[in-house]
C-alpha positions in Angstrom: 91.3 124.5 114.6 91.4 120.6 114.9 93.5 119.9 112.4 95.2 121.5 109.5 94.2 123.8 107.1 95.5 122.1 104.0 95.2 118.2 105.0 92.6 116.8 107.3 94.7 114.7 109.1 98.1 116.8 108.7 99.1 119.4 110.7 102.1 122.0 109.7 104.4 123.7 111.7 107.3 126.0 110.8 110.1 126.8 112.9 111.8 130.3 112.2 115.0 132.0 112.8 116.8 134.9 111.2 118.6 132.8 108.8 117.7 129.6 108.9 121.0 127.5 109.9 121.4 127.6 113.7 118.5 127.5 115.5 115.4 127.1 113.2 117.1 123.7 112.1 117.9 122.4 115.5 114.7 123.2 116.8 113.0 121.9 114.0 114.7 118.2 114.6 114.0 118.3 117.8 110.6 118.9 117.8 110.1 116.4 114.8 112.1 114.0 117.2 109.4 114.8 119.8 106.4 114.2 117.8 107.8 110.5 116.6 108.1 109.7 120.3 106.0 111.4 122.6 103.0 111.9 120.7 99.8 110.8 121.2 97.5 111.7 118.3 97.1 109.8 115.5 96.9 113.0 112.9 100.5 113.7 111.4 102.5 116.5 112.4 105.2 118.2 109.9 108.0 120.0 110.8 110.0 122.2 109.3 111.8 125.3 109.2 112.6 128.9 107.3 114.6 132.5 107.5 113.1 135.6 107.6 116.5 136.6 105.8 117.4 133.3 104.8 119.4 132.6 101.6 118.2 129.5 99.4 120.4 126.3 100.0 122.9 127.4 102.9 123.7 124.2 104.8 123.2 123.9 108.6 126.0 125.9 110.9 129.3 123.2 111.8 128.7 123.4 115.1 124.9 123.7 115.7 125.5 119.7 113.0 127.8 118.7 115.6 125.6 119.6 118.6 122.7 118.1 117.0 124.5 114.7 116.5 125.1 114.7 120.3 121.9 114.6 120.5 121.1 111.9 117.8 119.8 114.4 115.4 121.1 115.2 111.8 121.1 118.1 109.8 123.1 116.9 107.3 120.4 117.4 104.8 118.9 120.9 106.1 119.4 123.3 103.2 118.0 126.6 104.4 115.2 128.6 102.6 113.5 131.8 102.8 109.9 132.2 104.5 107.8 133.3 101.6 104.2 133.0 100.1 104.6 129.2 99.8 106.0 128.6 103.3 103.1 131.1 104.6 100.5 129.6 102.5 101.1 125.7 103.9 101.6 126.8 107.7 99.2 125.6 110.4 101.1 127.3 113.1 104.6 129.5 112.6 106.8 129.6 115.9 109.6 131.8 116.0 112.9 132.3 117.9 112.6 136.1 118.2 109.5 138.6 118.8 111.4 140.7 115.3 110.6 137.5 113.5 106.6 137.2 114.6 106.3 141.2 113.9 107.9 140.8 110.5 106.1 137.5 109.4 102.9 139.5 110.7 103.7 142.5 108.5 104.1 140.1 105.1 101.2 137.9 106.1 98.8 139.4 108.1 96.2 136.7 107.5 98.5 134.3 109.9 97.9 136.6 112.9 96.7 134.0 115.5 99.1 131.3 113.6 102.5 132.9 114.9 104.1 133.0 118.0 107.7 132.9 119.5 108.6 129.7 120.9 108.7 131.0 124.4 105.6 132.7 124.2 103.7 129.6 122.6 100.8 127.9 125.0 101.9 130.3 127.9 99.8 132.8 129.6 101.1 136.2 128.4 101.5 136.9 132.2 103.9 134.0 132.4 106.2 134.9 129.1 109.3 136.3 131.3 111.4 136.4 127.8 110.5 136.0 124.4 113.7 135.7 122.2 115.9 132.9 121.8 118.9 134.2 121.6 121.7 133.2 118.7 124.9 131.0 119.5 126.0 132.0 115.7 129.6 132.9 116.1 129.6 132.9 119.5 131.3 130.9 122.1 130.4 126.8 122.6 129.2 127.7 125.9 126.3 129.7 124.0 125.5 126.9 121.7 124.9 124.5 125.0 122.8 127.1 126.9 120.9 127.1 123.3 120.7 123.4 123.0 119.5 123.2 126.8 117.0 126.0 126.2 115.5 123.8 123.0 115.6 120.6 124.2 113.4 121.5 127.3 111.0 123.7 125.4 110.7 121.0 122.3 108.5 118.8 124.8 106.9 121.8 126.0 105.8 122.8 122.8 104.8 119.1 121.3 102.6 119.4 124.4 101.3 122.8 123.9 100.5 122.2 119.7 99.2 118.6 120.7 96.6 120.4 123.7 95.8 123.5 121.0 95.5 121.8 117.9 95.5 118.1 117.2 92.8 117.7 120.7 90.9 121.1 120.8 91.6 121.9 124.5 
C-alpha cells in the first residue's frame, strides 16, 4: 500500500492503548510532532488515537498533560474514545502499546490483520522484537512516567521512519 485506503494522498494511523488517556495520547502527539518535522513525503499523515476499553470523552491523565508539556506537546484537547467500526473502518495502519490490544483489535476486525502491530514490534524483524508491550505509568510512580516518556520519544522517530519506508515510499 502507497498510500491510504480512504484518501489518495492521506495516510491514517491510530495509536492504541487500554484506555486511551496515558499512553495512546502521548504517543499520538509525539508521532504527529514527528511527522510535521521530520518528514519527508509530501502525502499527509493523520494521527490519532483510541481505547480498546476506552470511555467516550475522558480527558488526558494529569500527569502524562504535564509530561507532555515538557516536551512542547498538549493534550489539553485529547478527549478519549473507544476503538470501534468507525475508527477501524478509517485506519491505514493501527499500532498498539500492548500485544492484548493487537489480539483483541484482530478478533473485532479481522480484515485489519496486516494493518496492526505493537509499537515495538512495528518495521522490526520479528527476530529483533525483544519486548512487545509498553508498559503503563497509570497510577504508578513519576519515575515510570519518564522511563515511558523516554521509551516514546525514541520510538516516535523510529516509527515515523518505519511508516514513511512502508507506506508513504513503498520500500
Amino acid at each position: 500500500m502507497l498510500f491510504g485506503k480512504n484518501k489518495k494522498n492521506q495516510f491514517n494511523v491510530v495509536i492504541v492503548c487500554h484506555a486511551n488517556i496515558t499512553r495512546s495520547p502521548f504517543f499520538a502527539a509525539l508521532l504527529e510532532k514527528q511527522f510535521e518535522y521530520a518528514s519527508s513525503s509530501d502525502r499527509k499523515v493523520t494521527i490519532s488515537s483510541a481505547g480498546v476499553r476506552a470511555i467516550k470523552g475522558a480527558s488526558a491523565n494529569q500527569i502524562i498533560s504535564m509530561v507532555a508539556n515538557l516536551n512542547q506537546l498538549s493534550l489539553a484537547r485529547h478527549r478519549s474514545r473507544p476503538f470501534d467500526k468507525s475508527v477501524a473502518k478509517s485506519a491505514d495502519l493501527v499500532l498498539t502499546m500492548e500485544s492484548y490490544q493487537r489480539d483483541a483489535i484482530l478478533e473485532e476486525f479481522p480484515e485489519l490483520e496486516g494493518q496492526v502491530f505493537t509499537v515495538l514490534e512495528f518495521g522490526r524483524r520479528p527476530e529483533v522484537v525483544e519486548e512487545y508491550d509498553v508498559s503503563d505509568p497509570t497510577g504508578k510512580d513519576a519515575e515510570d512516567y519518564e522511563e515511558f516518556a523516554q521509551l516514546a520519544l525514541k520510538e516516535a522517530s523510529r516509527v515515523q521512519i518505519a511508516i514513511e519506508s512502508k507506506y508513504l515510499y513503498g520500500k
